[in-house]
C-alpha positions, 0 to 999 in steps of 0.5 A: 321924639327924643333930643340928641346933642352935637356931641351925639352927633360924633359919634355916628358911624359912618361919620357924617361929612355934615354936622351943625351945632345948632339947636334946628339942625339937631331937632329936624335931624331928631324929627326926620328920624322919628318920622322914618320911624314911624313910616318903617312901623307902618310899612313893615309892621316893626311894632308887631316884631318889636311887641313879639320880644317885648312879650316873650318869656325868653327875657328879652331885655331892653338896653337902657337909655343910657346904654344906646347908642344915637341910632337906637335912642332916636327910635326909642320912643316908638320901639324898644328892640328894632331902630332905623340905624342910618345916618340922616343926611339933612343937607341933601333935601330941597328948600322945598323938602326942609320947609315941609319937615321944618312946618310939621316941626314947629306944629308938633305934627308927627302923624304919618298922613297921605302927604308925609309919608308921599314926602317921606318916600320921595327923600328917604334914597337920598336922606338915608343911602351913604351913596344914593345908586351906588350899591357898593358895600359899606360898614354899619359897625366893626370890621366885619362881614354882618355889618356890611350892607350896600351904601344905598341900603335903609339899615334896620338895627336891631338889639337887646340886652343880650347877656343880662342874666338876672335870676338865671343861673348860668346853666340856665342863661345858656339854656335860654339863650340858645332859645333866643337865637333860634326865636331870633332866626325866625323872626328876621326871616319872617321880618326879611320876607317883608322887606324884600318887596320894598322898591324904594331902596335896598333893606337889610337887618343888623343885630348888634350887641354892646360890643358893636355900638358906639355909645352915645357920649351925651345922655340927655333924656329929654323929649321935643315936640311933646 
């Protein structure tokens, strides 16, 4: 599980209303995070379409740590292209629900069981929607329409290093480029047609690339509950 900072934090989009700088607060934030992760490769096999890229000869190249922005860094431990790119709104759960979450952090427990993924699915509307119910659109990025998706969705991100053309010539990047957005297609209707059956809350797919992500301003590469 990866750490995150409070400056981290501030550079969300949507801002989150509640931010606190304290060392609990981050690390549950961290930890909810990685188990929604885990929970989504599970559910929907994001392993399989993440080890699809990472396999390709189209030289899909991960984006650096460094690189990341905070949504993309916290799934990073368990994925390399695909990331769960909602904000964590930690003040909604129940005493009850952030004693749960808070007794599997302090015993390093990250295993999706029959109790936390029950857990996981009877908090993830309100944790992750901007607006539990409301289906009003709202931006998960720059001014435009790619980026909006209802305010009670579970956004999966989705990015690589799309202009790395190391050993390529130009010609050549284009070339394969092309490729890759053909191979892209395919793999986000197969990945969709997932998804479409989730009767939790809505699911949409977002590509972003490094000009619609707000990197992180805190790169700390270290990892908790390990």
């Amino acid at each position: 599980m990866k750490k995150i900072s409070y400056n981290d934090l501030k550079t969300t989009f949507p801002k989150i209303d509640t931010i606190v700088n304290n060392e609990l607060y981050l690390n549950l934030y961290s930890f909810y995070h990685d188990l929604i992760t885990k929970y989504l490769i599970k559910k929907f096999e994001l392993d399989s379409f993440d080890n699809h890229f990472s396999e390709s000869n189209l030289n899909y190249k991960k984006v650096p740590d460094d690189q990341m922005d905070i949504y993309q860094y916290l799934s990073s431990s368990n994925l390399k292209y695909f990331y769960l790119r909602n904000n964590i709104h930690m003040e909604r759960l129940t005493q009850e629900e952030l004693n749960f979450f808070m007794n599997k952090l302090d015993n390093n427990d990250e295993l999706i069981d029959e109790a936390t993924e029950k857990m996981i699915e009877s908090t993830i509307n309100k944790v992750l929607s901007e607006k539990e119910g409301d289906s009003i659109l709202t931006n998960y990025g720059p001014e435009s329409s790619q980026f909006y998706a209802p305010r009670n969705s579970l956004i999966i991100g989705f990015r690589y290093d799309e202009y790395n053309g190391e050993g390529m010539t130009d010609d050549e990047w284009d070339s394969n480029h092309e490729k890759q957005i053909q191979d892209k297609f395919h793999q986000k209707i197969l990945l969709e047609n997932l998804v479409v059956n989730y009767e939790i809350m809505p699911v949409s797919i977002i590509e972003y690339d490094i000009y619609s992500v707000k990197q992180r301003q805190n790169d700390i590469n270290m990892k908790v509950g390990m």
